[in-house]
C-alpha positions as semicolon CSV with decimal commas, in nm:
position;residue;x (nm);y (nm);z (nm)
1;X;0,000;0,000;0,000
2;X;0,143;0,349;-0,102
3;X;0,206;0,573;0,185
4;X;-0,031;0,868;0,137
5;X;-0,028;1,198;0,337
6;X;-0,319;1,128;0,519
7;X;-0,125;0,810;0,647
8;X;0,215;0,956;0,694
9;X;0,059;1,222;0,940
10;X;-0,062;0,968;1,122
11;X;0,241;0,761;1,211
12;X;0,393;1,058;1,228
13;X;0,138;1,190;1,519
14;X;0,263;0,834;1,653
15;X;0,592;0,858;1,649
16;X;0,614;1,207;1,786
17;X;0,403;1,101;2,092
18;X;0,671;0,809;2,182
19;X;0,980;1,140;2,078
20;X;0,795;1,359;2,359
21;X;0,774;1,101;2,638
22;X;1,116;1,027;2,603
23;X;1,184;1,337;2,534
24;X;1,023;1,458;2,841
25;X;1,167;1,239;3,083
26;X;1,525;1,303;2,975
27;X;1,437;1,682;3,013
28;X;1,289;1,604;3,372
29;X;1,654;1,409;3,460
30;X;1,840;1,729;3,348
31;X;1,637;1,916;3,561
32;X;1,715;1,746;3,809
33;X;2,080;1,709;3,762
34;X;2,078;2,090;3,723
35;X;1,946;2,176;4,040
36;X;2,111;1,915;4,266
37;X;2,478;2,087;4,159
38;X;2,316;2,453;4,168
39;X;2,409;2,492;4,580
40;X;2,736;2,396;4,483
41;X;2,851;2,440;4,128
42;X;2,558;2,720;4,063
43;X;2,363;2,630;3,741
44;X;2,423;2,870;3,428
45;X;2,079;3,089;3,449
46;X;2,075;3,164;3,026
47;X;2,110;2,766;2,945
48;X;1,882;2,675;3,200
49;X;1,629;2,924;3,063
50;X;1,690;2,798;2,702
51;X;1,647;2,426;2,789
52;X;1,330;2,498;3,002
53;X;1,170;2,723;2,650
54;X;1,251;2,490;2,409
55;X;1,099;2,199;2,611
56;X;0,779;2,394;2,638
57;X;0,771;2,489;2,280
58;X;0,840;2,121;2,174
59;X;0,535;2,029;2,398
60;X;0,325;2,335;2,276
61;X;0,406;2,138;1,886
62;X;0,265;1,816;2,053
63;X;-0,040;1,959;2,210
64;X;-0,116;2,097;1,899
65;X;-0,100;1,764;1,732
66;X;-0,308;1,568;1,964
67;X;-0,574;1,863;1,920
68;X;-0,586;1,786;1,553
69;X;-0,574;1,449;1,580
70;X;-0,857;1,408;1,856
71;X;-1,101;1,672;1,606
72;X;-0,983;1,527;1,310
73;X;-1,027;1,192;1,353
74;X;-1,427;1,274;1,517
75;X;-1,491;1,520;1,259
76;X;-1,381;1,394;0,907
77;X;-1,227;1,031;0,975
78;X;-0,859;0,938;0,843
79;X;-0,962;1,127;0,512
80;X;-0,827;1,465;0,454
81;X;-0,660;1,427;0,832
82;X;-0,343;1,608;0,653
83;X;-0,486;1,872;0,508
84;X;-0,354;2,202;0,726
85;X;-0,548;2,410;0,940
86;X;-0,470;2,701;1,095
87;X;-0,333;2,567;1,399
88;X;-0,109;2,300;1,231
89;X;0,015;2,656;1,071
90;X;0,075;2,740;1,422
91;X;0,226;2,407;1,442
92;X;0,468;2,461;1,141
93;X;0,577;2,744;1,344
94;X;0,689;2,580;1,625
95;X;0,870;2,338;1,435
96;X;1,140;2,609;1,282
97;X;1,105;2,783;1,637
98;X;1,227;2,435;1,786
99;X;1,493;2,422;1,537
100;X;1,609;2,728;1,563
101;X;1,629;2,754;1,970
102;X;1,806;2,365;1,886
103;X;2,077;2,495;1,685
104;X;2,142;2,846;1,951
105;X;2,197;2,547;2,236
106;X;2,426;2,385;2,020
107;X;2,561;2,681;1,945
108;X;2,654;2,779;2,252
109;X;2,844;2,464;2,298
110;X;3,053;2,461;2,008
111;X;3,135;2,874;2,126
112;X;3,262;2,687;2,469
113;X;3,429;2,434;2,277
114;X;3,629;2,645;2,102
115;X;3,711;2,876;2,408
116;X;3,445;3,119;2,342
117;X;3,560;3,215;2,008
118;X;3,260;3,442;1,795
119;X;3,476;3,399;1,527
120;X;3,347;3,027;1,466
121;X;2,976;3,116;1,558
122;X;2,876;3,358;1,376
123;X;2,819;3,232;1,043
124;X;2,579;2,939;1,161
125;X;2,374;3,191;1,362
126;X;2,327;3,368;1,087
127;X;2,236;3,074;0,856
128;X;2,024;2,984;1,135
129;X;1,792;3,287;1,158
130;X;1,758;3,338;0,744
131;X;1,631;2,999;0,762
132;X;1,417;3,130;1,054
133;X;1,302;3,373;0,820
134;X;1,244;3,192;0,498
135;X;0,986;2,966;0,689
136;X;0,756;3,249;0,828
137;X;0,749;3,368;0,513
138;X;0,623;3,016;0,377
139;X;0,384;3,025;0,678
140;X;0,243;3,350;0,564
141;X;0,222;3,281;0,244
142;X;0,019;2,943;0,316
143;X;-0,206;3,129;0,528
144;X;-0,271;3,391;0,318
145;X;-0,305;3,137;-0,034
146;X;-0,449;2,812;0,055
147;X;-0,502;2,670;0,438
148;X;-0,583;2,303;0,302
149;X;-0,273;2,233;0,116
150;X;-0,131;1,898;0,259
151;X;0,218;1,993;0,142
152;X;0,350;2,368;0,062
153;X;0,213;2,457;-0,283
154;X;0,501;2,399;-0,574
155;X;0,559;2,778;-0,597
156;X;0,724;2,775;-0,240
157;X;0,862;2,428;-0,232
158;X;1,211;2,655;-0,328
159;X;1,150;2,906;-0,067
160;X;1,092;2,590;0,234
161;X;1,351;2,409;0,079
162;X;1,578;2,790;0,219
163;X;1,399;2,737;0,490
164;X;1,516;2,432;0,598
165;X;1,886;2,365;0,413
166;X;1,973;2,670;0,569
167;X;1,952;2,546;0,933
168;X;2,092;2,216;0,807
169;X;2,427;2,414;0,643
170;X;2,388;2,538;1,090
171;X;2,390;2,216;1,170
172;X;2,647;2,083;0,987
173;X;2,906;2,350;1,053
174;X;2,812;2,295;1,406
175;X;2,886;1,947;1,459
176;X;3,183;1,959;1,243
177;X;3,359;2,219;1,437
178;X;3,237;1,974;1,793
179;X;3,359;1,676;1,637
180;X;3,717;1,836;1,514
181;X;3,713;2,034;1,852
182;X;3,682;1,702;2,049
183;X;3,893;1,492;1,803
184;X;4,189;1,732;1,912
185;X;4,147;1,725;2,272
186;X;4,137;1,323;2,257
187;X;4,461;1,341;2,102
188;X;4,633;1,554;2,271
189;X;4,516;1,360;2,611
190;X;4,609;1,056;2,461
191;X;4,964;1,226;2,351
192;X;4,951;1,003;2,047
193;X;4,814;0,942;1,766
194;X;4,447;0,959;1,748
195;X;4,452;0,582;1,583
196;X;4,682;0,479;1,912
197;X;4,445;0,659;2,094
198;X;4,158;0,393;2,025
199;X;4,328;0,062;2,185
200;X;4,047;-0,139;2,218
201;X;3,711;-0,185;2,041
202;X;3,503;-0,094;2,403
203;X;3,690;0,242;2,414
204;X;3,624;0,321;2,095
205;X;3,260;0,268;2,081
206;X;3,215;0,424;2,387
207;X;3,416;0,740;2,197
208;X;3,234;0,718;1,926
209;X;2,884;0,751;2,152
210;X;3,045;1,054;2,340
211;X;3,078;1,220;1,962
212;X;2,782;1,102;1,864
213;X;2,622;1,287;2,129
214;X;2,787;1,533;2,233
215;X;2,836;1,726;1,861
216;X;2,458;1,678;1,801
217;X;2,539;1,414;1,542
218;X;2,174;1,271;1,597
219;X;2,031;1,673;1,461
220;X;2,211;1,682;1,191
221;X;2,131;1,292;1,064
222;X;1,706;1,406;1,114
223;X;1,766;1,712;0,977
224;X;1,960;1,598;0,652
225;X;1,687;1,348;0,593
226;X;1,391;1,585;0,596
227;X;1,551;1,862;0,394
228;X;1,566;1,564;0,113
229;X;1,254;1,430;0,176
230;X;1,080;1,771;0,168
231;X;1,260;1,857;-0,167
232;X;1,111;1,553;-0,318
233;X;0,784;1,648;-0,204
234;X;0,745;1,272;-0,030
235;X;0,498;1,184;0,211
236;X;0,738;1,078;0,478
237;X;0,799;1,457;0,520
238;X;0,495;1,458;0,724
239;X;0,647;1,207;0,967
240;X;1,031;1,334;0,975
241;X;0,873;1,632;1,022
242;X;0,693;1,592;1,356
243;X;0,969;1,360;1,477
244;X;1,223;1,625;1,369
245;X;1,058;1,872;1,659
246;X;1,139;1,595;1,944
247;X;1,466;1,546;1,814
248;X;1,590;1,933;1,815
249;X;1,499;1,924;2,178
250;X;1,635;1,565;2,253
251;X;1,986;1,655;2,150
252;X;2,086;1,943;2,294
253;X;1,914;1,759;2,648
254;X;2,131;1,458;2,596
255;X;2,462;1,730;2,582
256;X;2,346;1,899;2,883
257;X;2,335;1,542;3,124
258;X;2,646;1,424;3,024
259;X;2,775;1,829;3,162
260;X;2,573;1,789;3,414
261;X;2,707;1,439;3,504
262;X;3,098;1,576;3,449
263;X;3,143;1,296;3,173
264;X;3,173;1,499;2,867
265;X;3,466;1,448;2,622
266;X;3,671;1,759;2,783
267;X;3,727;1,639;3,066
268;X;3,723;1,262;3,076
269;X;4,070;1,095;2,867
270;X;4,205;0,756;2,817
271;X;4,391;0,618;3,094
272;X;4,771;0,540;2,949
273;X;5,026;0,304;3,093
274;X;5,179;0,422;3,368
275;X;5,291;0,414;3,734
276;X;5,078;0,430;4,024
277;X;5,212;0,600;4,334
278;X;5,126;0,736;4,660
279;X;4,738;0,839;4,637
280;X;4,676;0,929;4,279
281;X;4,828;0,977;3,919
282;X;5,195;1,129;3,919
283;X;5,222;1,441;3,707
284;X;5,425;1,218;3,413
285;X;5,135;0,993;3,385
286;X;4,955;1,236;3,185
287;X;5,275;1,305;2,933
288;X;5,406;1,597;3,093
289;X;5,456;1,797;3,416
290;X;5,141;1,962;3,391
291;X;4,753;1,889;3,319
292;X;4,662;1,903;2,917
293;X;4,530;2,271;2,864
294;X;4,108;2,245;2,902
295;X;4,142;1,888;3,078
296;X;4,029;2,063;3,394
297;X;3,880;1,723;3,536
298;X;3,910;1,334;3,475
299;X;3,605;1,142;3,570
300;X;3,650;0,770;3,676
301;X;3,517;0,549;3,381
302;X;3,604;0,190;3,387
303;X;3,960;0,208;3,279
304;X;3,908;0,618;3,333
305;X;4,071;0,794;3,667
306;X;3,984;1,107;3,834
307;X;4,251;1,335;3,938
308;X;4,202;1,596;4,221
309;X;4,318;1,954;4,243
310;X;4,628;1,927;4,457
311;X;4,576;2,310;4,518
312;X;4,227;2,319;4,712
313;X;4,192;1,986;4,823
314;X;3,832;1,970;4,619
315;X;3,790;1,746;4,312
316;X;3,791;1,898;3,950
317;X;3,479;1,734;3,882
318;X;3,215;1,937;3,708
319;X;3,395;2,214;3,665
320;X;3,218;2,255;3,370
321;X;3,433;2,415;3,059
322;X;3,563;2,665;3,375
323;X;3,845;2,914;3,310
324;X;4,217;2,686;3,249
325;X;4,367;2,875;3,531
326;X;4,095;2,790;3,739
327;X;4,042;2,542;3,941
328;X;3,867;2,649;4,287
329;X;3,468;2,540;4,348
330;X;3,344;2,894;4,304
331;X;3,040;3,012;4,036
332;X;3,334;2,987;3,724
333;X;3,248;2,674;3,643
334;X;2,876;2,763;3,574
335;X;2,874;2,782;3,209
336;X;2,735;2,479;2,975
């Protein structure tokens, strides 16, 4: 049976519901995670904020869904349940608005990557917000032409296709300056190679996840697929789409637990052969006499160690992408 639009919106509505629930409760653990290290670490009030509006626009998308689906479906049946309405308009809305507050969180933690450098930034934001643009223009047009239209009306199909390739070029650029970020602080950690780095197939899958999700890989793979399926005009479009709104808010959640835990890719490295002595790791174990520049913590990881600041007494831990020269418990270590 071919997949009609009528159909796709459907699974779609499906799929989204299962995206929101888990969405949902991994937004509820970072919460959590959030406020248990605010009396000590403080909690960075502008992320915090961000994380809290995107997961209510994400659920605003889904309550609008449900509403459609509930009067659809007792109205006119499974036929015609695509066709737009004013508030899946609204809807459409809330899916660039998702996107867009998706790519400023990831944003923000490629600019903290790459030692708060606008420099690298600026050119996604700004790809980011014309493809902002380009879709409220589609919306208004739609509104203003035809409400019924399952899928955006040939005429426009360039103007969406802006829309959303634009926030895709974001998303790229994004996770390629995470992943190349990250790459280089694995290797110099490891003091090797990169491909010496990677001894055993355990460490590198588990590397390979920490990429995965902390570059917003798992964006950018949605994304892609739903800029080509929405060229083509395909019915699937209907159901990346939808799932495409849980996903922008999924990511950027999944980056801010692993902070929140201490176990991002910054500050956790590869344990290398060495000597024990005394209470912890000797300053040689690590390649040098000194910690690796923006290592400010190790977190213990099966074959993974944690090294405490010999100049407070106080672990590193969570000292979230804090000052180098830092290395006190005090509100520096607040940002994502």
């Amino acid at each position: 049976m071919a997949l009609t639009n009528d159909l796709a919106a459907l699974i779609g509505f499906a799929c989204e519901a299962v995206c929101w629930g888990t969405y949902s409760v991994l937004f509820l653990a970072a919460v959590i995670l959030l406020v248990r290290r605010l009396p000590t670490h403080g909690v960075n009030a502008t992320i915090l904020a961000a994380v809290c509006l995107l997961y209510m626009c994400c659920t605003a998308h889904f309550v609008l869904e449900f509403h459609h689906y509930y009067s659809a479906l007792v109205s006119t049946g499974v036929d015609g349940f695509a066709n737009e309405t004013k508030p899946l308009i609204g809807a459409d809305i809330l899916i660039s608005l998702c996107d867009l507050l998706g790519d400023f969180i990831l944003l923000y933690r490629c600019w903290i990557v790459w030692d708060r450098r606008y420099c690298v930034i600026i050119l996604p934001a700004l790809t980011a917000l014309a493809g902002f643009g380009c879709i409220m223009e589609v919306a208004h047009i739609v509104d203003t032409l035809d409400r019924t239209t399952p899928v955006a009306p040939a005429a426009l199909v360039p103007l969406g296709i802006a829309g959303y390739a634009l926030p895709l070029a974001t998303n790229v650029m994004t996770t390629a300056f995470i992943v190349a970020k990250l790459w280089s602080i694995m290797g110099r950690a490891g003091r090797e190679p990169v491909s010496g780095f990677f001894r055993s197939g355990r460490t590198t899958g588990r590397t390979a996840v920490a990429i995965i999700v902390e570059s917003g890989l798992l964006y950018l793979v949605i994304q892609l697929i739903f800029v080509v399926l929405f060229s083509m005009a395909h019915p699937a479009q209907a159901i990346l789409a939808v799932v495409a709104v849980q996903v922008y808010g999924i990511a950027p959640t999944l980056i801010i637990i692993r902070v929140a835990l201490g176990i991002t890719s910054e500050h956790t490295i590869q344990q290398t052969p060495t000597v024990r002595g005394g209470s912890g790791w000797h300053p040689s174990s690590l390649g040098g006499g000194s910690r690796p520049h923006g290592l400010p913590a190790i977190r213990t990881h099966g074959t993974e160690e944690t090294l405490n600041s010999p100049s407070d007494g106080h672990s590193a831990e969570m000292k979230v992408f804090d000052s180098p020269v830092r290395t006190g418990r005090g509100r520096g270590g607040q940002a994502f």
